[in-house]
VOPAGU-2260 file (C-alpha; in pm, 1 decimal, decimal comma):
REM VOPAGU-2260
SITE   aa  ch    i         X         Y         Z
SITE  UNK   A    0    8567,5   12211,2   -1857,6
SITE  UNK   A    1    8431,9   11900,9   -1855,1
SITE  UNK   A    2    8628,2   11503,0   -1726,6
SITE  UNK   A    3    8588,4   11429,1   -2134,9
SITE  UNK   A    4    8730,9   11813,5   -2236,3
SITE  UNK   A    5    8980,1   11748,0   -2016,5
SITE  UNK   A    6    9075,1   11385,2   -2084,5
SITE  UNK   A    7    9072,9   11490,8   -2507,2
SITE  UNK   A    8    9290,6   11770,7   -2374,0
SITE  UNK   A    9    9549,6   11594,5   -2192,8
SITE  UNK   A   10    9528,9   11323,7   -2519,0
SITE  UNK   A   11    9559,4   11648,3   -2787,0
SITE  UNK   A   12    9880,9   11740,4   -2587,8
SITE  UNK   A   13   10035,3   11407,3   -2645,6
SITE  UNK   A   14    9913,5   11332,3   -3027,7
SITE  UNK   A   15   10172,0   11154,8   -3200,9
SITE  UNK   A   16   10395,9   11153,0   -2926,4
SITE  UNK   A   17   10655,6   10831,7   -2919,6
SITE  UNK   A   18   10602,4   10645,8   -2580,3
SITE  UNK   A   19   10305,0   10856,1   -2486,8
SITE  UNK   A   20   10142,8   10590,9   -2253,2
SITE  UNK   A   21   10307,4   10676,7   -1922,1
SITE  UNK   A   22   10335,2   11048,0   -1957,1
SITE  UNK   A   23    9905,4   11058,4   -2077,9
SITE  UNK   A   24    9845,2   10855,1   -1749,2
SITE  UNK   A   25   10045,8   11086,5   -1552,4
SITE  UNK   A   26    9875,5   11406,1   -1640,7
SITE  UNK   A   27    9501,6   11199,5   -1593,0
SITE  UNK   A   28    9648,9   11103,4   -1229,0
SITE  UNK   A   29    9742,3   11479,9   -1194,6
SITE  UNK   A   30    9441,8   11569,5   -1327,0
SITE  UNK   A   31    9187,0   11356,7   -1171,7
SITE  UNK   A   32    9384,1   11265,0    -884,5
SITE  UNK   A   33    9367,3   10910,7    -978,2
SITE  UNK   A   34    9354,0   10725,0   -1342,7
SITE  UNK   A   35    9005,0   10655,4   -1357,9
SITE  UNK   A   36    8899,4   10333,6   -1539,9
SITE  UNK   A   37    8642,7   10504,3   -1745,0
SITE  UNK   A   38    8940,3   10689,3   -1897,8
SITE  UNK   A   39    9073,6   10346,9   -2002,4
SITE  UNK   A   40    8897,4   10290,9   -2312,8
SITE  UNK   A   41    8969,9   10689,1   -2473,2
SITE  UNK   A   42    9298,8   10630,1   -2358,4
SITE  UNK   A   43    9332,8   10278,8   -2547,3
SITE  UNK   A   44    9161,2   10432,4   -2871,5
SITE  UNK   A   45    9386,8   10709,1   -2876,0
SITE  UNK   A   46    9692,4   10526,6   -2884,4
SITE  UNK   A   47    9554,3   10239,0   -3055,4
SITE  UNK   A   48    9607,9   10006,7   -2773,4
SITE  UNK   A   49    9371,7    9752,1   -2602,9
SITE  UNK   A   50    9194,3    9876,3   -2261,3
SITE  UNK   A   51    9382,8    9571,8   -2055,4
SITE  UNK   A   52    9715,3    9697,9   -2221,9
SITE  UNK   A   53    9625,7   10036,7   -2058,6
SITE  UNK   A   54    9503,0    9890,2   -1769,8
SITE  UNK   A   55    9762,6    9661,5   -1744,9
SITE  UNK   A   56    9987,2    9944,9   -1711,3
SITE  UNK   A   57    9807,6   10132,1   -1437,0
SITE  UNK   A   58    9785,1    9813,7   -1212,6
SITE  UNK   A   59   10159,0    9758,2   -1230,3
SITE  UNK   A   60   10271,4   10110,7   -1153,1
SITE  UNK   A   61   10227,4   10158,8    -761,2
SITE  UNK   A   62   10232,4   10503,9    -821,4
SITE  UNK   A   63    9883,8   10501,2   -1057,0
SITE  UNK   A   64    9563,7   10469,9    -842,0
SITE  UNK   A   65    9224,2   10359,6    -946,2
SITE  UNK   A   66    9053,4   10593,3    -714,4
SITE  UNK   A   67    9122,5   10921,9    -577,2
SITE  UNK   A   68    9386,1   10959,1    -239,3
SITE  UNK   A   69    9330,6   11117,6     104,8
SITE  UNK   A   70    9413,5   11425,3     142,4
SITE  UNK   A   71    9769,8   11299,3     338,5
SITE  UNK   A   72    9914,0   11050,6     160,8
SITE  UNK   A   73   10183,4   10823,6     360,0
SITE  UNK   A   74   10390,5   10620,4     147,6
SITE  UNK   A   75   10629,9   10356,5     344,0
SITE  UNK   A   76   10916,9   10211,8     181,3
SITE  UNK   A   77   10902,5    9816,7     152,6
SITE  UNK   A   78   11249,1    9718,1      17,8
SITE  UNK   A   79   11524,6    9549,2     150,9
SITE  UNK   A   80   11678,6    9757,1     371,4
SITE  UNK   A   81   11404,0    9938,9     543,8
SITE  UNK   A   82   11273,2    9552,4     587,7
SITE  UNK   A   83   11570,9    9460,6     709,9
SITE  UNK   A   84   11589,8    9771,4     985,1
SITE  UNK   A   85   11246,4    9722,0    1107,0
SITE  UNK   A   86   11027,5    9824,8     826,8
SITE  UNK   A   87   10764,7    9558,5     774,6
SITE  UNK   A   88   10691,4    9575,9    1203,3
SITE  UNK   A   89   10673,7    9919,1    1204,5
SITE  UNK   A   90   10425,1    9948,3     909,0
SITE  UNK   A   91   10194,1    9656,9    1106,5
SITE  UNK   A   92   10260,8    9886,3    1369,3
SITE  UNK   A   93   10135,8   10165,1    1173,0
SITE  UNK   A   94    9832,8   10044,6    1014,0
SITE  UNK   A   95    9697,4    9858,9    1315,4
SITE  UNK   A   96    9720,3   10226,7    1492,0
SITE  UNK   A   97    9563,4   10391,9    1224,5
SITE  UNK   A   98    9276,0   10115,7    1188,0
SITE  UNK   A   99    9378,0   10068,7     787,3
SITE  UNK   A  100    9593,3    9893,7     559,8
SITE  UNK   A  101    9853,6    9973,4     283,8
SITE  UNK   A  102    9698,1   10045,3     -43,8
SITE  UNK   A  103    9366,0   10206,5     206,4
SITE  UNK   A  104    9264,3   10525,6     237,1
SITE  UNK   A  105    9011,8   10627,0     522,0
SITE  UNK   A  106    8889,7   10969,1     551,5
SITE  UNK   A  107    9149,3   11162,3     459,1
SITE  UNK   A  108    9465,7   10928,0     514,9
SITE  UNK   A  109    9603,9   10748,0     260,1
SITE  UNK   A  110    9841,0   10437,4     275,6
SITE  UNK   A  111   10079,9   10334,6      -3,3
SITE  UNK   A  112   10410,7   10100,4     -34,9
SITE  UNK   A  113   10691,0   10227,4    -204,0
SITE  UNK   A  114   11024,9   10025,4    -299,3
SITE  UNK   A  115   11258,7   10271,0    -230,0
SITE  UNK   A  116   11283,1   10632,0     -97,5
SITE  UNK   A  117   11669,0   10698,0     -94,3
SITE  UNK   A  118   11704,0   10699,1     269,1
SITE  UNK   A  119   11810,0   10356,1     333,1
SITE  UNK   A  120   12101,1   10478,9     547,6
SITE  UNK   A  121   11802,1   10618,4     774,2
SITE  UNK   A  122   11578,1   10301,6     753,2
SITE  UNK   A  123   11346,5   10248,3     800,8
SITE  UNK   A  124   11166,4   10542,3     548,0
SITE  UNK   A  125   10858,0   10669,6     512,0
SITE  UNK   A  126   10696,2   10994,7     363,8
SITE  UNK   A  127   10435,3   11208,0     496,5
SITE  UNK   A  128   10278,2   11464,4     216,0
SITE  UNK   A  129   10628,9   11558,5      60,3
SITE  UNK   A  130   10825,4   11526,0     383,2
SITE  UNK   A  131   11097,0   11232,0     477,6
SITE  UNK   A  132   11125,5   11050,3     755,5
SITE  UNK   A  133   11403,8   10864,9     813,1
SITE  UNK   A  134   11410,7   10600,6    1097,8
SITE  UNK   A  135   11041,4   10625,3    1096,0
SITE  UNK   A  136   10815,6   10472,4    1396,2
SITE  UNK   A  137   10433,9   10458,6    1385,1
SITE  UNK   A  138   10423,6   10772,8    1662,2
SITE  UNK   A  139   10636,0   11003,2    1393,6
SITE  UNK   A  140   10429,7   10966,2    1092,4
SITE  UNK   A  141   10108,4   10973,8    1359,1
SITE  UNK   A  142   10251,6   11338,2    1504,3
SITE  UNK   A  143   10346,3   11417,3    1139,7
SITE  UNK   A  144   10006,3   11370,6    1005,9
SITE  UNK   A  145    9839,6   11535,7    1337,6
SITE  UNK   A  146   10047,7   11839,9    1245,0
SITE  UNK   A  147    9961,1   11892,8     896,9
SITE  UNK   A  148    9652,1   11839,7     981,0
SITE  UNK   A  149    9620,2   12076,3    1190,3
């Protein structure tokens, strides 16, 4: 199948669906592994939006990327309370150990914020791959990583 069978696919599953915006550029994320902006455009048409509304909408979700992740994805919580217990030093902590920002990936680590995990009672949170860490340092997600990678 090819990125244009499967982008008319994933917009043929959502034809004349109220509110289809968000769930379309779900399934392109889950099938592309990011919302490519070429897919913009089709997407627009489709739902008889403009491409900035659509792309509007990916750039204000942090969960929609514009290019594919690492194959680890660390996301580190950013709100109050993890800020408040640390958060903010441990993720400078974090990405000057791992030689990379937030919103980064290199090789196959990939950095994202997040504004709220659920753990604040643990802050500060992170999450490695689908695994929680609460009171998180840099040398947890670092052995947390090593060990899925491995």
């Amino acid at each position: 199948m090819t990125e244009d069978d499967r982008l008319a696919a994933i917009l043929a599953d959502h034809a004349g669906r109220e509110g289809a915006l968000l769930p379309i550029l779900h399934d392109v994320q889950a099938a592309y592994d990011c919302v490519p902006a070429d897919c913009y455009q089709p997407i627009a048409n489709a739902l008889r939006l403009s491409r900035a509304e659509v792309a509007g909408v990916v750039s204000f979700y942090h969960d929609f990327r514009d290019a594919p992740a690492g194959k680890h994805v660390i996301k580190l919580c950013r709100a109050e309370a993890c800020q408040s217990m640390g958060g903010t030093e441990m993720i400078a902590r974090l990405e000057r150990a791992l030689g990379m920002k937030v919103g980064e990936t290199k090789g196959d680590v990939t950095l994202e914020a997040v504004y709220c995990l659920g753990l604040c009672a643990c802050a500060p949170a992170a999450m490695v791959g689908d695994q929680l860490v609460g009171r998180a340092t840099p040398e947890r997600i670092e052995a947390l990583v090593a060990e899925v990678s491995a």
